[in-house]
MIZADREN-764095 format. One record per residue (C-alpha): residue in one letter; x, y, z. Coordinates in pm, 1 decimal, padded with zeros to 6 digits. Example, Ala and Ser with C-alpha at 12.3 -4.5 7.8 and 13.67 -1.06 7.14 Angstrom:
! residues 2
<node><rest>A</rest><c1>01230.0</c1><c2>-00450.0</c2><c3>00780.0</c3></node>
<node><rest>S</rest><c1>01367.0</c1><c2>-00106.0</c2><c3>00714.0</c3></node>
! end
This chain:
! residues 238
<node><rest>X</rest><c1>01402.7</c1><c2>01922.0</c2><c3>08743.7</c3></node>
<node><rest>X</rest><c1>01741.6</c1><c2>01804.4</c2><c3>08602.0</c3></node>
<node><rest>X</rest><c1>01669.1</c1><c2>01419.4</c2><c3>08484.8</c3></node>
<node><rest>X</rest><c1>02001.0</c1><c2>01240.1</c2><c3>08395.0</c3></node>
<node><rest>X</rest><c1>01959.3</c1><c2>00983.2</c2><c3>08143.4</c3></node>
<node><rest>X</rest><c1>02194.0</c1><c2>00659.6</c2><c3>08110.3</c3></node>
<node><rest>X</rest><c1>02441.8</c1><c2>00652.1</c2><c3>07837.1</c3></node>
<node><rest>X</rest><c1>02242.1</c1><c2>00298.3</c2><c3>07705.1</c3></node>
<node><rest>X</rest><c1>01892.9</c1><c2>00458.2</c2><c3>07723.1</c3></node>
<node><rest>X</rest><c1>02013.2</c1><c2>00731.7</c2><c3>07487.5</c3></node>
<node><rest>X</rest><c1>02188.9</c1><c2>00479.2</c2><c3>07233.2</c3></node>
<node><rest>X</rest><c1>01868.2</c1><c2>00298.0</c2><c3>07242.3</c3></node>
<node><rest>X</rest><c1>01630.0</c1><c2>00607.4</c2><c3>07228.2</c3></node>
<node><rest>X</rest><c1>01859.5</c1><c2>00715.6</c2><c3>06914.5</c3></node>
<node><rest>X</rest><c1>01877.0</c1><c2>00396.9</c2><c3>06704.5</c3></node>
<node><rest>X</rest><c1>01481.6</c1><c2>00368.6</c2><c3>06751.3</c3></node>
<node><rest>X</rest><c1>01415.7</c1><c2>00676.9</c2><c3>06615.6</c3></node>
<node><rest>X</rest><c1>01685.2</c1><c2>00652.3</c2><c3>06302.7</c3></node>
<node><rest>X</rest><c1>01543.0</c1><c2>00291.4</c2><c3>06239.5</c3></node>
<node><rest>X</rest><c1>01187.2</c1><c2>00459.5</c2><c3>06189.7</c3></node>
<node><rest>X</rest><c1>01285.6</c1><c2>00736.7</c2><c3>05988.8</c3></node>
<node><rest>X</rest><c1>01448.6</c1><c2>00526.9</c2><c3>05752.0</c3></node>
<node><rest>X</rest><c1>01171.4</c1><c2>00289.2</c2><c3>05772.0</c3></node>
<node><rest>X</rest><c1>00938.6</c1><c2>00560.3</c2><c3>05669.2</c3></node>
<node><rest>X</rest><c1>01211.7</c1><c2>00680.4</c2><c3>05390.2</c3></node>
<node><rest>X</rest><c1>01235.2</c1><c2>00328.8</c2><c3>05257.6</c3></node>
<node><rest>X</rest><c1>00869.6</c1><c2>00308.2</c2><c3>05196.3</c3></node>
<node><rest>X</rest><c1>00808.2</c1><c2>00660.2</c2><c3>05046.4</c3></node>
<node><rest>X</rest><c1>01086.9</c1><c2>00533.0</c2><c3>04846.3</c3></node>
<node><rest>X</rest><c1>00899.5</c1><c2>00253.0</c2><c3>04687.7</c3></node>
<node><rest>X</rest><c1>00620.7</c1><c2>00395.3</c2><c3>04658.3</c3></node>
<node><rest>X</rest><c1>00767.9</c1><c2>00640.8</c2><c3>04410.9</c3></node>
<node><rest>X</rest><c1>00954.3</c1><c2>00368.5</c2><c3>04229.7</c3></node>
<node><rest>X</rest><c1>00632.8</c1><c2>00185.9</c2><c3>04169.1</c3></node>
<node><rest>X</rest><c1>00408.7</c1><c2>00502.1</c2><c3>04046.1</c3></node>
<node><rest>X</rest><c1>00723.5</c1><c2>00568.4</c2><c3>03823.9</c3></node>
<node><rest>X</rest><c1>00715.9</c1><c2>00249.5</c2><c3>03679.8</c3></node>
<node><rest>X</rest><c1>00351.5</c1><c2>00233.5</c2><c3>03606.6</c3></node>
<node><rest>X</rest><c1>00353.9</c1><c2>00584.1</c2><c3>03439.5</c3></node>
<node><rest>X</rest><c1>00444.2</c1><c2>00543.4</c2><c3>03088.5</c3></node>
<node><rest>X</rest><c1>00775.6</c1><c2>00704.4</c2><c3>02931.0</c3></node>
<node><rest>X</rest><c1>00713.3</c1><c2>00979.0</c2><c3>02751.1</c3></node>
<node><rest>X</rest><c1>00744.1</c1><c2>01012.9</c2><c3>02364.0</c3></node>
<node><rest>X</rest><c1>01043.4</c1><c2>01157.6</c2><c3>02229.6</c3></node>
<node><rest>X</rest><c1>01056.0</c1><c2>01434.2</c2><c3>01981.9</c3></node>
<node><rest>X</rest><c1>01027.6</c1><c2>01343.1</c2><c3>01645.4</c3></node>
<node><rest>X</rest><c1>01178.7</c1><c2>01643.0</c2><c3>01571.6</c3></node>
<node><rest>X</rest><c1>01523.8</c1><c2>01755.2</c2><c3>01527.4</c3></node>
<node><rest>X</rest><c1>01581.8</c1><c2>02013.8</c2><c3>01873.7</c3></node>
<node><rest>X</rest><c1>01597.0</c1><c2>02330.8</c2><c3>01813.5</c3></node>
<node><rest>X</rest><c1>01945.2</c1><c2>02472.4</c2><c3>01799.8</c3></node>
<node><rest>X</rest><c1>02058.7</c1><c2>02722.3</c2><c3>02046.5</c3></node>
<node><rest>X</rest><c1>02181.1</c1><c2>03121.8</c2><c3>01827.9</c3></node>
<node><rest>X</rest><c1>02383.7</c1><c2>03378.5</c2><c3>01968.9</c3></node>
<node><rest>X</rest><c1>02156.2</c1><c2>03663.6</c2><c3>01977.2</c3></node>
<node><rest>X</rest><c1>02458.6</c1><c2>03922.4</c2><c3>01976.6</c3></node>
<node><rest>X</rest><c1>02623.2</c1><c2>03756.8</c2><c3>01624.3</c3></node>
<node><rest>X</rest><c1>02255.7</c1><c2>03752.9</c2><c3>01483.4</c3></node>
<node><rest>X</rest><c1>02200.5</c1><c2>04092.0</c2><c3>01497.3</c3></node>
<node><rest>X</rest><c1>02565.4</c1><c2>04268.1</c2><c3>01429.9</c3></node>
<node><rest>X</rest><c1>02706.8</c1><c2>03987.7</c2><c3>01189.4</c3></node>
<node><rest>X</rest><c1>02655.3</c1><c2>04053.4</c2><c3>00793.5</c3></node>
<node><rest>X</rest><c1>02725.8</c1><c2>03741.4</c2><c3>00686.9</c3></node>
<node><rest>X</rest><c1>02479.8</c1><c2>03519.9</c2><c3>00905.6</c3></node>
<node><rest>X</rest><c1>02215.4</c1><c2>03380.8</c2><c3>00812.3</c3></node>
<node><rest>X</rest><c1>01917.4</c1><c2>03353.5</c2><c3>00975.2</c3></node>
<node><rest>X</rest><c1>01704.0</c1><c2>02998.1</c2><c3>00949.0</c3></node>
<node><rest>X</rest><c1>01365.6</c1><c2>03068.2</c2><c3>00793.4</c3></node>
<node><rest>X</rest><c1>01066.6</c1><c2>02952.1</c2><c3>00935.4</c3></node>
<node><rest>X</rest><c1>00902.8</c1><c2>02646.1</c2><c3>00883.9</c3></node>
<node><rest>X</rest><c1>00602.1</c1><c2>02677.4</c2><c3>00594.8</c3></node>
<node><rest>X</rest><c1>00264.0</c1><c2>02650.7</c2><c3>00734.4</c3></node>
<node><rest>X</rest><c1>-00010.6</c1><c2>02504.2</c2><c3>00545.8</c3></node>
<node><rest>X</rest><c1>-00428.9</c1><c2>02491.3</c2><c3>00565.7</c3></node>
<node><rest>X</rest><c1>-00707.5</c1><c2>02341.6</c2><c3>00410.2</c3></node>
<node><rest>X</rest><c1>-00744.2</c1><c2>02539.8</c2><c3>00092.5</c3></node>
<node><rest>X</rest><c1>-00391.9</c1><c2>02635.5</c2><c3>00045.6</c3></node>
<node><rest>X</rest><c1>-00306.8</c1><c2>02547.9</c2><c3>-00354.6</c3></node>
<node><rest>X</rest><c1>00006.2</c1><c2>02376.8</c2><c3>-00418.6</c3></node>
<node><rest>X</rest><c1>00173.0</c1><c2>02278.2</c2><c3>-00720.0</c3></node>
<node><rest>X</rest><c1>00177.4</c1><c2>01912.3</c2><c3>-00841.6</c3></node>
<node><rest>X</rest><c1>00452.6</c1><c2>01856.8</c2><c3>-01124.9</c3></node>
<node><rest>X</rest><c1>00351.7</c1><c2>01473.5</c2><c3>-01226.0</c3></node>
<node><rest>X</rest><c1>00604.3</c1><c2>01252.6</c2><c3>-01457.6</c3></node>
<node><rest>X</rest><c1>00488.3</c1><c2>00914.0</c2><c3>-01396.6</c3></node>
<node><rest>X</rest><c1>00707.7</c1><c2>00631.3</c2><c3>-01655.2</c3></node>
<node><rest>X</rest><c1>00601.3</c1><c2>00276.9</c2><c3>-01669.5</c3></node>
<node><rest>X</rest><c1>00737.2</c1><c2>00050.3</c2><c3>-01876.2</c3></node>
<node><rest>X</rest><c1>00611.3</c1><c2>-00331.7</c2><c3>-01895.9</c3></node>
<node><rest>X</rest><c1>00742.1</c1><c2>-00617.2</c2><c3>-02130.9</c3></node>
<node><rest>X</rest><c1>00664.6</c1><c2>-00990.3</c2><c3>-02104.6</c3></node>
<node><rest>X</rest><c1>00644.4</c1><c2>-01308.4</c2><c3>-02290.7</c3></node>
<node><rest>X</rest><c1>00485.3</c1><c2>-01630.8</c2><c3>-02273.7</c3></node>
<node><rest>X</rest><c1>00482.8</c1><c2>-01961.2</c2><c3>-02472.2</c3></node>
<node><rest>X</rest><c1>00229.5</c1><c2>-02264.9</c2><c3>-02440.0</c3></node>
<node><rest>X</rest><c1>00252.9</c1><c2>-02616.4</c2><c3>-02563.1</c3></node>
<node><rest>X</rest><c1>00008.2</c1><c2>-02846.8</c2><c3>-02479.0</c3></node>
<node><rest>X</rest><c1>-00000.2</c1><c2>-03209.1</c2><c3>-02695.0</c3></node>
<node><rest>X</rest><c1>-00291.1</c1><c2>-03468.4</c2><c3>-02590.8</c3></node>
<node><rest>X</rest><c1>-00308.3</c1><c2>-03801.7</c2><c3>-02738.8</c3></node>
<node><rest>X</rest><c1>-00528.9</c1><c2>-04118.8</c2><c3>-02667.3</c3></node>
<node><rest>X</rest><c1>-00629.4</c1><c2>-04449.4</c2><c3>-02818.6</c3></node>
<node><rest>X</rest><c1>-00954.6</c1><c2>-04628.4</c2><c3>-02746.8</c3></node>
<node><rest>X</rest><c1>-01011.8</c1><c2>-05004.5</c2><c3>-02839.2</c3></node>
<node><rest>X</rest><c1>-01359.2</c1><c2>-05202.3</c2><c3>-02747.0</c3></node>
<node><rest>X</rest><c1>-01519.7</c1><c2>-05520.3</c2><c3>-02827.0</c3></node>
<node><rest>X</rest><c1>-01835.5</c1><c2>-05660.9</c2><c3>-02751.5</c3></node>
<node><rest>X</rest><c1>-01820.1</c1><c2>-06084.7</c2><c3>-02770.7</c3></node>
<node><rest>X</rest><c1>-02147.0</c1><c2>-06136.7</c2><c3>-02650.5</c3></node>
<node><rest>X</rest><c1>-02498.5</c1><c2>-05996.0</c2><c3>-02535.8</c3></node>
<node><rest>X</rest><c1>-02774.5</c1><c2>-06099.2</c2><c3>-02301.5</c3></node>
<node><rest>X</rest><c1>-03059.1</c1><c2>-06269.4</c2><c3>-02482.3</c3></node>
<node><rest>X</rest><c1>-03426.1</c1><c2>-06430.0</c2><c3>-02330.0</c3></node>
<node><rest>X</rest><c1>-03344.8</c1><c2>-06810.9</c2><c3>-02342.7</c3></node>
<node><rest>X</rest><c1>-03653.0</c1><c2>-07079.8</c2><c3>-02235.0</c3></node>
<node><rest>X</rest><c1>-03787.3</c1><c2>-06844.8</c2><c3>-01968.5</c3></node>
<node><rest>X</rest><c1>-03431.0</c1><c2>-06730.4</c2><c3>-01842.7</c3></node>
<node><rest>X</rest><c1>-03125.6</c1><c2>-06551.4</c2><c3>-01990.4</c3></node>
<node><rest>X</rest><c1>-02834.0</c1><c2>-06641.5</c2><c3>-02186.2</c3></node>
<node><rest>X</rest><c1>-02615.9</c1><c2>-06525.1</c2><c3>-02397.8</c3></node>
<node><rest>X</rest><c1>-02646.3</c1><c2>-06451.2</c2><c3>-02767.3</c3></node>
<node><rest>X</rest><c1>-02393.0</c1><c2>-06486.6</c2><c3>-03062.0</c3></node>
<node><rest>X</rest><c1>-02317.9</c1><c2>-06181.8</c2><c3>-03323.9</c3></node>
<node><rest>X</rest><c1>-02398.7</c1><c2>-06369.1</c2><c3>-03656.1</c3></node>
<node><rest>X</rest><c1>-02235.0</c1><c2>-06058.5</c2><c3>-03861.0</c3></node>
<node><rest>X</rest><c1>-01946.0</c1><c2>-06027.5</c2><c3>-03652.0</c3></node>
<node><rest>X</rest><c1>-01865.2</c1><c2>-05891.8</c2><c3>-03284.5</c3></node>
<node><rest>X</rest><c1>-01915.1</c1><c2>-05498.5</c2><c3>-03274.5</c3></node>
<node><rest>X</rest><c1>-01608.3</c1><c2>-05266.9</c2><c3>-03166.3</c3></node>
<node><rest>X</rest><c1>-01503.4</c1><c2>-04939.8</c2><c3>-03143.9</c3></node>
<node><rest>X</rest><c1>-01156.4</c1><c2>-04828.0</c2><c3>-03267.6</c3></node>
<node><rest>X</rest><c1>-01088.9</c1><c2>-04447.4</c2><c3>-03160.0</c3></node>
<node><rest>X</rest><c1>-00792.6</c1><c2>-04263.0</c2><c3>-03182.6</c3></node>
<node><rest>X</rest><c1>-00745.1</c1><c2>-03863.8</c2><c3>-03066.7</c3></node>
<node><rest>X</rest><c1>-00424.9</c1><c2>-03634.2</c2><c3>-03141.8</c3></node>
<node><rest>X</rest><c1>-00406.4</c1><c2>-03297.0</c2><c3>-03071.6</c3></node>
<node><rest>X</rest><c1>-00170.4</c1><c2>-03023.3</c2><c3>-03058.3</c3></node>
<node><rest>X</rest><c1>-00187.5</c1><c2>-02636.0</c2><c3>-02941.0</c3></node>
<node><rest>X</rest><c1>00080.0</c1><c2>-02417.2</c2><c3>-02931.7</c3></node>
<node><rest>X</rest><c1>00048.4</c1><c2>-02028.0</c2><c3>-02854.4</c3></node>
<node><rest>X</rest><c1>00297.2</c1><c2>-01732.8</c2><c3>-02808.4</c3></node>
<node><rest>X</rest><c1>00221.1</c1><c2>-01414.9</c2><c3>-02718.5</c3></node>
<node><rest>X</rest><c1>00462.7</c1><c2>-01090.3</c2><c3>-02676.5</c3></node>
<node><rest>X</rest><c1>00361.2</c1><c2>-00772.9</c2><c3>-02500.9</c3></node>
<node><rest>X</rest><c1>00566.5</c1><c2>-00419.8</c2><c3>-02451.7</c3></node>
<node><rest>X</rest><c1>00407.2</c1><c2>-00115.6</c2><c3>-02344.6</c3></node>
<node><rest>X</rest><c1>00539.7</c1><c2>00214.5</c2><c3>-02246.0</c3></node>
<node><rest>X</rest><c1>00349.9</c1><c2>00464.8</c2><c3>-02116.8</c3></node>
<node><rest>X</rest><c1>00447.0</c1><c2>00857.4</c2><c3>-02013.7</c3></node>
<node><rest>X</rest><c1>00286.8</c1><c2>01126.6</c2><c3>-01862.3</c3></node>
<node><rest>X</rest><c1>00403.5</c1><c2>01448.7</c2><c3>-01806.1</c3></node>
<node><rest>X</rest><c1>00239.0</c1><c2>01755.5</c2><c3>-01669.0</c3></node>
<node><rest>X</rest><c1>00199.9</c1><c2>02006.4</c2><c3>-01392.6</c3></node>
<node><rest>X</rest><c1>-00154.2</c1><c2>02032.6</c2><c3>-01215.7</c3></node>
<node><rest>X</rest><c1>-00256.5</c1><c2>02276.3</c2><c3>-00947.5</c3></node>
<node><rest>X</rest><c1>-00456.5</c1><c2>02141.0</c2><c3>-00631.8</c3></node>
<node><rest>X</rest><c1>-00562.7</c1><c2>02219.0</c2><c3>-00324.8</c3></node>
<node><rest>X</rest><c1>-00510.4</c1><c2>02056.5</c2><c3>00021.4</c3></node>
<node><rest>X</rest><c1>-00810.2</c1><c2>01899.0</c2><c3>00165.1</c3></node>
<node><rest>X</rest><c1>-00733.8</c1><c2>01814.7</c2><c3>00489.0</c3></node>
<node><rest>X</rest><c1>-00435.5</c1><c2>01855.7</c2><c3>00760.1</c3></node>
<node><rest>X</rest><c1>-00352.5</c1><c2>01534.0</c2><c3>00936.5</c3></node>
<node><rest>X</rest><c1>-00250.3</c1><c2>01603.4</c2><c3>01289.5</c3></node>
<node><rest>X</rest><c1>00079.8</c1><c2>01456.8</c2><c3>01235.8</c3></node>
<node><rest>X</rest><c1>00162.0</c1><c2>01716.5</c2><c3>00929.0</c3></node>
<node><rest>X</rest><c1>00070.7</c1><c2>01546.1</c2><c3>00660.2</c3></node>
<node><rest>X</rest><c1>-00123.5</c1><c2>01724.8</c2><c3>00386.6</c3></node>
<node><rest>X</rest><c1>-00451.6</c1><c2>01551.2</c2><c3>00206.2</c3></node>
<node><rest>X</rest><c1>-00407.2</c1><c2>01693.2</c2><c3>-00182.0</c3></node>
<node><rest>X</rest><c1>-00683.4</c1><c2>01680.4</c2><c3>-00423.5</c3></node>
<node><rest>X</rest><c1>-00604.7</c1><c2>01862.9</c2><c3>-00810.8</c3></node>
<node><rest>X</rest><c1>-00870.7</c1><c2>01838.0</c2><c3>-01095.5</c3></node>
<node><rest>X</rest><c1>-00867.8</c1><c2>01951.6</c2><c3>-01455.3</c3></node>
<node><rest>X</rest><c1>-01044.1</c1><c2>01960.8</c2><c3>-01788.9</c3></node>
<node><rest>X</rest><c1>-00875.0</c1><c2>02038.8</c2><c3>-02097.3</c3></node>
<node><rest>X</rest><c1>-01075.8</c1><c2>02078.6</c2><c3>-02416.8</c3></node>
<node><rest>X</rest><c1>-00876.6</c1><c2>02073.3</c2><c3>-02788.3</c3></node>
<node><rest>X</rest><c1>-01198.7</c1><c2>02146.1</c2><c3>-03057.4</c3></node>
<node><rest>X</rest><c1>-01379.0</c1><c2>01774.6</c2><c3>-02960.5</c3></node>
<node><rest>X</rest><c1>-01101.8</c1><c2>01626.1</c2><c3>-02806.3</c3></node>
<node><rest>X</rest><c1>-01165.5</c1><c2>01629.4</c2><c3>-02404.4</c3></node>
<node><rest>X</rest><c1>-00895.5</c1><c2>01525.8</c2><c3>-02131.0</c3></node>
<node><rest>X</rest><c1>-01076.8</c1><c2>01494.4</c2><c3>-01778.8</c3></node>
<node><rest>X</rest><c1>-00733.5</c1><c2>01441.1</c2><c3>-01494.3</c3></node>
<node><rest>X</rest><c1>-00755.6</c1><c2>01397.4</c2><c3>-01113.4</c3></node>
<node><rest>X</rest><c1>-00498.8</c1><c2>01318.5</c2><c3>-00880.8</c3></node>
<node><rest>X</rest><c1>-00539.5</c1><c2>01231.8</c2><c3>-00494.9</c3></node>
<node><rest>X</rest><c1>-00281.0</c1><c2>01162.1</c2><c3>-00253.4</c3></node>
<node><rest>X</rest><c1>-00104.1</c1><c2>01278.2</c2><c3>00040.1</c3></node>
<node><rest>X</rest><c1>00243.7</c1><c2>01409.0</c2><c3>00086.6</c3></node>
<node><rest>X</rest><c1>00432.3</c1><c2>01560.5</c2><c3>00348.8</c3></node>
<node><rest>X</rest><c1>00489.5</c1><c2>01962.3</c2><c3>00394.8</c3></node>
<node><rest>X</rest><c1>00842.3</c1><c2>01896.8</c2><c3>00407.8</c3></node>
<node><rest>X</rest><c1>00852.3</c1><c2>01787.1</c2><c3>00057.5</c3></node>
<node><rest>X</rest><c1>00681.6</c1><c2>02091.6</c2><c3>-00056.3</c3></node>
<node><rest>X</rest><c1>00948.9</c1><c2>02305.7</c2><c3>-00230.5</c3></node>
<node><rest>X</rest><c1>00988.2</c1><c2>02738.2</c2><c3>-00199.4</c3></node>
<node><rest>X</rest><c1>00815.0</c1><c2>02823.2</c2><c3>-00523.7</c3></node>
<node><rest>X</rest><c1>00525.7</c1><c2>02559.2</c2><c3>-00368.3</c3></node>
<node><rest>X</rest><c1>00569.6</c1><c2>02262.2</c2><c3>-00580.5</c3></node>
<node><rest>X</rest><c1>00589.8</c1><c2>01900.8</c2><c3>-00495.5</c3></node>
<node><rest>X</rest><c1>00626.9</c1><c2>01580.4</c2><c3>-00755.3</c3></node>
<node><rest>X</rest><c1>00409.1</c1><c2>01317.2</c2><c3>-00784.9</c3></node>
<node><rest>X</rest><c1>00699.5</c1><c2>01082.8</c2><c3>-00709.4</c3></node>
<node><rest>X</rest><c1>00708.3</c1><c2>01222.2</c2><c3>-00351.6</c3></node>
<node><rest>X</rest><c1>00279.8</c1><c2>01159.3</c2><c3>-00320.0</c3></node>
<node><rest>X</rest><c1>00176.5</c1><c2>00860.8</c2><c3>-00070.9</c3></node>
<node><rest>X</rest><c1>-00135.1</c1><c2>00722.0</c2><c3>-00178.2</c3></node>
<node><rest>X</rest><c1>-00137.2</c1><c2>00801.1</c2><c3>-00527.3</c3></node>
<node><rest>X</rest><c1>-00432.0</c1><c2>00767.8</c2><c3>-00749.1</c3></node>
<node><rest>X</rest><c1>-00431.1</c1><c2>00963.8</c2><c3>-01109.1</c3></node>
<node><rest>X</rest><c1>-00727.6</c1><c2>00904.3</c2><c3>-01316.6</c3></node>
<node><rest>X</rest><c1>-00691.8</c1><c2>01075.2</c2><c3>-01712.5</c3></node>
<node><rest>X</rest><c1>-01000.4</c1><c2>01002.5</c2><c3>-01935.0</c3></node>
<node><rest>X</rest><c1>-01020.9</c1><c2>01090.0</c2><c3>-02310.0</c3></node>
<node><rest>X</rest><c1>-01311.3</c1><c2>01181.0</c2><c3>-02467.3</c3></node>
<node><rest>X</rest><c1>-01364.7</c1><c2>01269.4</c2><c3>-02894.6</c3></node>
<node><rest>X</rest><c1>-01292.5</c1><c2>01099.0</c2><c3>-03203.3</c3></node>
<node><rest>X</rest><c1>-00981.3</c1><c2>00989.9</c2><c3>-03135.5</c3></node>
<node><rest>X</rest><c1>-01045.8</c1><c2>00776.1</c2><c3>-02853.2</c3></node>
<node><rest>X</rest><c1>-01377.9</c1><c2>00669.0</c2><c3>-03013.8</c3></node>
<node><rest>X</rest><c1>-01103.8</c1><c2>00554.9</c2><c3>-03331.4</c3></node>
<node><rest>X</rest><c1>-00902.3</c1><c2>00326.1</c2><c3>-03140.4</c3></node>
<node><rest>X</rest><c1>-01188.8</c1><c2>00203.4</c2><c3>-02892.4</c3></node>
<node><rest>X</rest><c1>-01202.1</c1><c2>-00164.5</c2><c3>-02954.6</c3></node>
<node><rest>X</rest><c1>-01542.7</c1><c2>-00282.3</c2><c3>-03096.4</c3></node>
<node><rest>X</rest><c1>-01776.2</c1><c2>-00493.6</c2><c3>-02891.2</c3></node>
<node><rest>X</rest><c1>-01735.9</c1><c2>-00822.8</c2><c3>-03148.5</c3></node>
<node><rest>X</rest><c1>-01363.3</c1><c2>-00807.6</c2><c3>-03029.4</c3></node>
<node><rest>X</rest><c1>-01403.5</c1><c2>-00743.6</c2><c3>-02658.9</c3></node>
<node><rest>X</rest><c1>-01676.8</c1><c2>-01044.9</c2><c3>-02678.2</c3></node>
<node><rest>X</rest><c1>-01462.2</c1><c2>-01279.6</c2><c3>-02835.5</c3></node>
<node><rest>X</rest><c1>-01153.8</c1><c2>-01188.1</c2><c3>-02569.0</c3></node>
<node><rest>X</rest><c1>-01419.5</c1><c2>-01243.9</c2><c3>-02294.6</c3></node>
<node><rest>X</rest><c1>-01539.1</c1><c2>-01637.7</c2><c3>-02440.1</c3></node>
<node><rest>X</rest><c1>-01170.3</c1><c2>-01684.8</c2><c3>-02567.9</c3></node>
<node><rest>X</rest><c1>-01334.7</c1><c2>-01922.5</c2><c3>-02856.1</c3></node>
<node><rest>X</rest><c1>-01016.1</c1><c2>-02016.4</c2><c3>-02951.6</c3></node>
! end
């Protein structure tokens, strides 16, 4: 059966169906640009990207170099700590303090029982006063400079691995000179970039830092203060 169709019908069949696809396009559309913009971006690198070799000039070259690997590290792994801490502290302070105050009283009369009621009595060996005068004057100065080094290398071992690379260090020591005792630890945490080839890192470059030396023996018993001092710093008498 051969149907002819008018020239209008077909224009009109034609635009109908174009005007639904694109409908159906225009709404697939946005409802990829809304799941897009709900989904979060995603993190860069913190990284530096890895650059690209030619394998051929690798191999057959004698003068390249090839990049060495990243160190690894793991809980248990000993590194190096080389500490030189330097402080240095200085100040000075001056006080003045000047009070003065005069006090001046006199009495002209006191209550007295008078024919059932009160009055007022006279002082027969003249009015009482009181003439008081105060002056005083402190002055203090004080000066303070202090400088403190410490220098030495201590071994540790890592304690932990954070997942973002950083490394949990914990060193300990005891050194022993006749009865002379020196008890260190240092805790902190550094990064495994900062860990040099021969597997050293400096204090400098530890986050965190807490280094604890304690002296035992005579000589720290010699210039312990005594408790008559420390007692008289804590009441500050004077």
């Amino acid at each position: 059966m051969n149907v002819k169709w008018p020239l209008g019908a077909i224009l009109v069949a034609a635009f109908a169906l174009t005007d639904g696809l694109y409908a159906q396009t225009s709404s697939l559309g946005a409802k990829c640009r809304k799941v897009e913009a709900q989904q979060t971006p995603p993190a860069k690198p913190r990284e530096a990207p890895e650059i690209k070799r030619n394998k051929v000039y690798d191999h057959y070259s004698w003068i390249t170099a090839k990049p060495v690997p990243p160190k690894t590290f793991k809980v248990g792994d000993l590194l190096t700590i080389i500490v030189r801490e330097q402080r240095q502290f200085k100040a000075d302070a001056d006080l003045e303090t000047k009070k003065e105050f005069d006090i001046r009283s006199q009495l002209d009369a006191f209550i007295k029982h008078v024919d059932g009621g009160v009055g007022s009595a006279d002082f027969r060996r003249g009015k009482p006063n009181i003439d008081f005068q105060f002056d005083t004057k402190l002055k203090t100065e004080g000066d303070t400079a202090r400088e403190d080094r410490l220098i030495f290398r201590l071994s540790g071992k890592i304690i932990d691995v954070k997942p973002n690379g950083l490394l949990v260090i914990e060193a300990k020591a005891r050194v022993q000179f006749d009865a002379e005792i020196s008890t260190i630890a240092l805790t902190g945490t550094c990064r495994k970039e900062d860990v040099t080839a021969d597997n050293t890192i400096l204090s400098t470059q530890v986050a965190d830092k807490s280094v604890v030396v304690t002296n035992e023996g005579a000589i720290r018993a010699a210039s312990r203060r005594g408790w008559i001092p420390r007692l008289l710093d804590l009441l500050r008498p004077i």
